[in-house]
VOGU-3710 file (C-alpha; in Angstrom, 3 decimals, decimal comma):
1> xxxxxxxxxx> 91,100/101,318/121,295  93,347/98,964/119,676  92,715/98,937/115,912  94,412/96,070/113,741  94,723/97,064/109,866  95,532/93,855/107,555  96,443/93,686/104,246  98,438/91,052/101,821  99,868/90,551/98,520  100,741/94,195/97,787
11> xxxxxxxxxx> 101,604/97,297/99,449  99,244/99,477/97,062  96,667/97,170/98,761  97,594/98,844/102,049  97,876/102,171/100,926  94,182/103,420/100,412  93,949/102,621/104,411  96,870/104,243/105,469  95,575/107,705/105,850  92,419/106,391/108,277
21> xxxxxxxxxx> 95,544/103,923/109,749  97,242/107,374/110,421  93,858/109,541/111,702  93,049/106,771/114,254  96,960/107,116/115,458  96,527/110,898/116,096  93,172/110,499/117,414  95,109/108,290/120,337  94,168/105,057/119,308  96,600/102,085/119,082
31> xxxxxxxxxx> 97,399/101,542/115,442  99,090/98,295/114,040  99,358/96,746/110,355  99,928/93,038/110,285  101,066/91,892/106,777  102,507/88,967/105,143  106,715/89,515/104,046  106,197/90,554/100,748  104,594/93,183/101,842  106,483/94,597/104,901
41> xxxxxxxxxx> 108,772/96,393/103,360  106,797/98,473/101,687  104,534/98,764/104,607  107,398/100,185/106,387  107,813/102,929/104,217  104,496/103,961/104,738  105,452/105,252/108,329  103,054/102,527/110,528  103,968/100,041/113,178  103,912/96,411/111,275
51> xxxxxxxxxx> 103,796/92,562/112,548  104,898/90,365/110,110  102,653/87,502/110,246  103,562/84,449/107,779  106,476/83,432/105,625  107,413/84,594/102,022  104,669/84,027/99,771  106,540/84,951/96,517  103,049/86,570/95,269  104,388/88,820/92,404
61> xxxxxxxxxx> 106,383/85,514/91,054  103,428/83,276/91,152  101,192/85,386/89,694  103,450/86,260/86,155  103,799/82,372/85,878  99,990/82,301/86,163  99,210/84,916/83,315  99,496/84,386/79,796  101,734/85,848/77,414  98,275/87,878/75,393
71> xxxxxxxxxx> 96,166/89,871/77,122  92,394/88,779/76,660  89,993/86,153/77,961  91,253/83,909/80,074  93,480/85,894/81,407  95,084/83,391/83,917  95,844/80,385/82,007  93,568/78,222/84,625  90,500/80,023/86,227  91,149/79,038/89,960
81> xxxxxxxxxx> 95,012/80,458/89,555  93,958/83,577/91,062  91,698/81,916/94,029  94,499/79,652/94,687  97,269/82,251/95,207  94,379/84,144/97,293  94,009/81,230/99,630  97,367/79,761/99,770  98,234/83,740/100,762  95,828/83,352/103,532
91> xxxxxxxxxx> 96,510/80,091/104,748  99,979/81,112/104,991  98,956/84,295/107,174  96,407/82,500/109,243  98,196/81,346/112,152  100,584/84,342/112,426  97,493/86,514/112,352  95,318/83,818/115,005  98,188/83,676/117,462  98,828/88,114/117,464
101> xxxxxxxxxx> 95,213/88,594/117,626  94,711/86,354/120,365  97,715/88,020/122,306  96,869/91,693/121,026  92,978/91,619/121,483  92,036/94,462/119,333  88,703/96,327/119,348  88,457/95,763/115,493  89,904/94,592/112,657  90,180/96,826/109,193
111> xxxxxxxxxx> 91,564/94,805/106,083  92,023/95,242/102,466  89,234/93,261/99,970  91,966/90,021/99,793  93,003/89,747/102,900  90,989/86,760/103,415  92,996/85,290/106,556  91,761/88,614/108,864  88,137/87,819/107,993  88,155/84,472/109,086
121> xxxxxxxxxx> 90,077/85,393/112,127  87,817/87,973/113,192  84,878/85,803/112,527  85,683/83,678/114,294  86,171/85,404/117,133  83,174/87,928/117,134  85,706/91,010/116,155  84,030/93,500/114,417  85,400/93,648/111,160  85,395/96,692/108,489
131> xxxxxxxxxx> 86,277/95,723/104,686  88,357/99,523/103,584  87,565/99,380/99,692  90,176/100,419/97,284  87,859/101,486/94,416  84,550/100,065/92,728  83,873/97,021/94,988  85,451/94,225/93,028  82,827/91,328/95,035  79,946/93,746/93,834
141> xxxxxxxxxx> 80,270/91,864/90,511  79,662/88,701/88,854  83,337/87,447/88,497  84,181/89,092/91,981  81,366/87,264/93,628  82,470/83,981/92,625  86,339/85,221/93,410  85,821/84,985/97,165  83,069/82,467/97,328  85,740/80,259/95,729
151> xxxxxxxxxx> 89,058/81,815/98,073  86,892/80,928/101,012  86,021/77,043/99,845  89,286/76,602/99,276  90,372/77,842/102,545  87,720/75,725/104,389  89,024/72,783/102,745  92,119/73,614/104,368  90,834/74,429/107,422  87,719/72,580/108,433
161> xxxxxxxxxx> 84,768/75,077/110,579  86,418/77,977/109,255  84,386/81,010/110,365  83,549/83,784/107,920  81,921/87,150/107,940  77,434/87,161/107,932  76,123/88,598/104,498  75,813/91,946/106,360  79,369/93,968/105,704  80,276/97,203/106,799
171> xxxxxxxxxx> 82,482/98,857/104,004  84,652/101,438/104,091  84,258/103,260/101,008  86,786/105,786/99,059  84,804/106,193/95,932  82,798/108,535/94,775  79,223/107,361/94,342  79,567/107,398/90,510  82,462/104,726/90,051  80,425/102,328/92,962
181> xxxxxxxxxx> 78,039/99,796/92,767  77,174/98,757/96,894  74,934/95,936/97,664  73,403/95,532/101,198  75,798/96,661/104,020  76,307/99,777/106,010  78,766/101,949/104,407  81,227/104,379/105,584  82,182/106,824/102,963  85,867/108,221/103,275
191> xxxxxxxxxx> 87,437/110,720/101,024  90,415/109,252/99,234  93,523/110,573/99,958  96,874/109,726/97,470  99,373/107,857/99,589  102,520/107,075/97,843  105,908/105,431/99,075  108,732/108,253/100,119  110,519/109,711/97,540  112,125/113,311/96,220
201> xxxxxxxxxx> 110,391/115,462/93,692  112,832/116,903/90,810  113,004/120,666/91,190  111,712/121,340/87,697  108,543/119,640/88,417  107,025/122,795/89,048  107,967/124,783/86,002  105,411/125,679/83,815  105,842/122,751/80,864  105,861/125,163/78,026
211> xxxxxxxxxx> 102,734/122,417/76,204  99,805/119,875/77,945  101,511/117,449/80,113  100,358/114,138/80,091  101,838/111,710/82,778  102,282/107,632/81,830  102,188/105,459/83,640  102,165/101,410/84,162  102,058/100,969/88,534  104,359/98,936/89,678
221> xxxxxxxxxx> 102,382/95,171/89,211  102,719/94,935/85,341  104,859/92,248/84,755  102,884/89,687/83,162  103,051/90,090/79,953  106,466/88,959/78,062  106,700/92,569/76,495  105,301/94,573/79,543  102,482/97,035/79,789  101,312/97,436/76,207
231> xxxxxxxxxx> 101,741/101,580/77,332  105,595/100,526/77,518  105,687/101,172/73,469  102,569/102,972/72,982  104,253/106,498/75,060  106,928/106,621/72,360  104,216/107,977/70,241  102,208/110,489/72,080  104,878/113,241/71,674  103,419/113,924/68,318
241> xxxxxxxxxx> 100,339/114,994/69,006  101,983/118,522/70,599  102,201/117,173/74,512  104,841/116,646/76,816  105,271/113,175/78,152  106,084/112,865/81,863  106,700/109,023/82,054  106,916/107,853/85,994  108,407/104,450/86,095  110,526/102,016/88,333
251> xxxxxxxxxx> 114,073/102,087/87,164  114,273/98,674/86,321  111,495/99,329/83,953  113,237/102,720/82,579  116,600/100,348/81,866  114,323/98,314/79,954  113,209/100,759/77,471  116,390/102,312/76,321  116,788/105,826/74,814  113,383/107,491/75,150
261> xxxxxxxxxx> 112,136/109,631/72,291  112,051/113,609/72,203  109,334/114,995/74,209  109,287/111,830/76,911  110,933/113,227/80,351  111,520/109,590/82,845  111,163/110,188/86,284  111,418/107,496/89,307  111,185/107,848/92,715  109,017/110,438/93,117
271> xxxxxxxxxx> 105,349/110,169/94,570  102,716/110,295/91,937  100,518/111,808/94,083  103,181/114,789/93,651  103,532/114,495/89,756  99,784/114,703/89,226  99,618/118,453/89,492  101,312/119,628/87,106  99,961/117,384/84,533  96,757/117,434/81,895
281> xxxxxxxxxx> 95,707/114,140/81,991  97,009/110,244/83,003  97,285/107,266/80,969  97,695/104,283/83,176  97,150/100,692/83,728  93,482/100,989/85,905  95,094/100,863/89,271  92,655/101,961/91,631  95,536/104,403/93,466  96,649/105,633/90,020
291> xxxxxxxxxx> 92,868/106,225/89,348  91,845/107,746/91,947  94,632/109,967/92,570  93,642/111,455/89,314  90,219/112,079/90,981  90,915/113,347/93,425  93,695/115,726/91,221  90,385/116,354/88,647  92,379/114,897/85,793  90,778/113,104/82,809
301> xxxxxxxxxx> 92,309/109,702/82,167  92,950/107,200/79,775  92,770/103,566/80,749  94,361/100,532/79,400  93,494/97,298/81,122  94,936/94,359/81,504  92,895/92,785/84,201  89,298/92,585/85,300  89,728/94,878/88,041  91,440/97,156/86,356
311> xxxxxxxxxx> 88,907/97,204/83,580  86,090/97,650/86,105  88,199/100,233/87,214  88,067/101,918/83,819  84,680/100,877/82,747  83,324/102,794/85,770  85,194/106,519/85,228  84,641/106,013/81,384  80,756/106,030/81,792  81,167/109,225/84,276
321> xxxxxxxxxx> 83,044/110,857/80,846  86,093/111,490/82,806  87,572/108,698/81,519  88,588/106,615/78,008  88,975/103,381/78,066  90,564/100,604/76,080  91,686/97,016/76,580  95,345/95,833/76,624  94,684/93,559/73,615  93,330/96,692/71,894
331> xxxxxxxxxx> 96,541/98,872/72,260  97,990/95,600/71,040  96,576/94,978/68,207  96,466/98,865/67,060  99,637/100,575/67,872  98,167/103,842/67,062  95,012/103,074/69,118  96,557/105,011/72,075  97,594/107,774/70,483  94,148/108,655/68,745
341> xxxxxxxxxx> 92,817/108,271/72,222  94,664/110,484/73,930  94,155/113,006/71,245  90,365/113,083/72,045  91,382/112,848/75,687  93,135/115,848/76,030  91,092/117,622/72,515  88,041/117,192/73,865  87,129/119,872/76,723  83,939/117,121/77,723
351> xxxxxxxxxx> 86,259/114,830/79,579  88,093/117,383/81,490  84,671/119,062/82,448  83,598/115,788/83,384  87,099/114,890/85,574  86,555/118,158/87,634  82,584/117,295/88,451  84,269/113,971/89,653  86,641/115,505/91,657  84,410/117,476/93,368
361> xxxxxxxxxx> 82,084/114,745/94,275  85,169/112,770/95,661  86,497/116,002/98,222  82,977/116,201/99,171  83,215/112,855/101,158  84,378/112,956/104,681  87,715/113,277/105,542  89,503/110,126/107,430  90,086/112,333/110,444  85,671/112,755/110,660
371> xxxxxxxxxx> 85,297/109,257/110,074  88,439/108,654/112,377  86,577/110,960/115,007  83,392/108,949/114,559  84,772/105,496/114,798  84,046/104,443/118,395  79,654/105,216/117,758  80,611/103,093/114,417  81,705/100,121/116,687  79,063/100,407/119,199
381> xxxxxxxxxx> 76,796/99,680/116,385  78,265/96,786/115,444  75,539/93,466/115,067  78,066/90,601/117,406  77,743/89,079/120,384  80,489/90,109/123,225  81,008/92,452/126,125  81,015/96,208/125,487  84,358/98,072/124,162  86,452/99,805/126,919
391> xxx> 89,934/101,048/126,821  92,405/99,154/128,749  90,616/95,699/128,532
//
């Protein structure tokens, strides 16, 4: 079969899907990614074949000139900021994607919750069409809801007749049942495996860190706010409370900062998914990779938000207890705020308990080679109009 994966905006939007990308590929299916130019590169890295569909979009830029300068509510400083740079991103990929679908003819499309161009595509064209989560279904909410109701408006405006997918989804899902919320659709439950760009692990990485090791970190998608990530001044104090502070940052961001403090050890370039080990606990920004790679590691976290996804993110571990959670404007306002909650974090043998019943709900799901192995009965069940799937058509 030929299998198309689509993503946009970001690569970490790409990499949840890359290890079912990769299963398909070694099951002998045709694999391709097609993704806009800002994310290319990183798509690249990831080891898959890529069509660039559409010109720059200049996503990261738009969206720090759309955020304010405090964290809180609004965060965009108009509400259909984020809806715009959603469509505009699509519109942008839509007739890149139209004209290699129409040439490539694949069996089925997979794509990334924003990647709003390949559902109109494949709409349109009676493709079946899988949504491959990255965490807690974002469009399983209130705010979500309206997010894509309002992307695809603006879209058809654009583009009169625009097709779009029936009410009836088929999701691919990485999370563990706790952290999701699923309306009506068939899901697919995959086990989430950590995908991270290429990079080299330090050899001391592996030595025992003589005290609890807590890793920090901000993703790489935190530059809205004037100051950065509120965790950008908040690490400096963590060493006190008797832990070691593994701090994995970009090196732009680690020239930013300066001379870090005793008991803070910087390292870039590696793959988090290869820090996590050796570590305690995380404190991050609510990513969904960040997150779950601490799942699936059975780490307790701490989360501080700066976004609503992020803080569904959070708001969904911290009711499992293998999470704490607190709101960018909170570390903001209370510099010490972090501190104190890692100190419970890592002090309190509940959350770590809790982390490792997580964990084992998460490695319980199928791996992407079963659902990989399973994905040809998935598409024969599919609810569209067309001839039958058969290899070479």
């Amino acid at each position: 079969m030929r299998i198309l994966f689509v993503t946009s905006v970001s690569a970490s939007h790409l990499a949840p899907m890359v290890p079912l990308a990769w299963a398909l590929r070694s099951a002998g299916h045709d694999v391709r990614v097609a993704c806009d130019a800002d994310t290319a590169p990183g798509a690249l890295a990831l080891g898959l074949t890529v069509v660039r569909v559409g010109a720059d979009g200049d996503f990261a830029r738009r969206h720090r000139e759309s955020v304010r300068g405090v964290p809180g509510e609004p965060y965009y400083r108009e509400r259909d900021a984020l809806p715009r740079m959603f469509a505009d991103r699509a519109l942008a990929m839509l007739d890149g994607l139209a004209a290699l679908t129409d040439r490539w003819r694949p069996h089925a499309v997979v794509h990334e919750p924003v990647a709003f161009a390949a559902e109109t595509v494949a709409a349109a064209r009676d493709i079946p069409t899988l949504r491959h989560l990255w965490g807690p279904d974002l469009f399983g909410t209130a705010p979500g809801a309206w997010l894509r109701h309002r992307v695809r408006e603006l879209v058809t405006a654009e583009v009169p007749g625009s097709a779009w997918p029936s009410a009836r989804e088929v999701l691919i899902d990485p999370c563990p049942a706790p952290l999701q919320r699923l309306g009506p659709g068939a899901v697919v439950p995959v086990r989430y495996v950590p995908v991270d760009r290429p990079g080299t692990v330090p050899a001391w990485l592996p030595d025992p860190p003589g005290a609890p090791r807590v890793c920090v970190t901000w993703g790489t998608f935190a530059d809205g706010m004037p100051g950065g990530h509120p965790l950008m001044r908040a690490m400096r104090a963590l060493p006190r409370l008797g832990v070691q502070v593994l701090l994995v940052a970009r090196a732009e961001d680690l020239a930013r900062l300066g001379e870090l403090p005793a008991g803070v050890r910087a390292v870039t370039g590696a793959p988090l998914h290869a820090v996590l080990p050796s570590c305690t606990a995380v404190v991050h920004h609510g990513g969904s990779n960040t997150a779950l790679g601490a799942v699936v590691r059975g780490l307790p976290q701490l989360v501080v938000s700066d976004t609503f996804e992020r803080a569904l993110n959070a708001q969904r571990l911290a009711e499992t207890g293998a999470a704490v959670h607190l709101e960018a404007r909170e570390a903001e306002a209370d510099p010490d705020a972090v501190a104190a909650a890692v100190g419970r974090l890592v002090g309190d043998g509940r959350h770590a308990r809790a982390a490792e019943a997580l964990r084992g709900l998460a490695l319980a799901r199928p791996s992407p080679a079963q659902v990989a192995g399973g994905f040809e009965e998935l598409l024969a069940q599919w609810p569209v109009a067309g001839a039958p799937i058969t290899e070479g058509a």
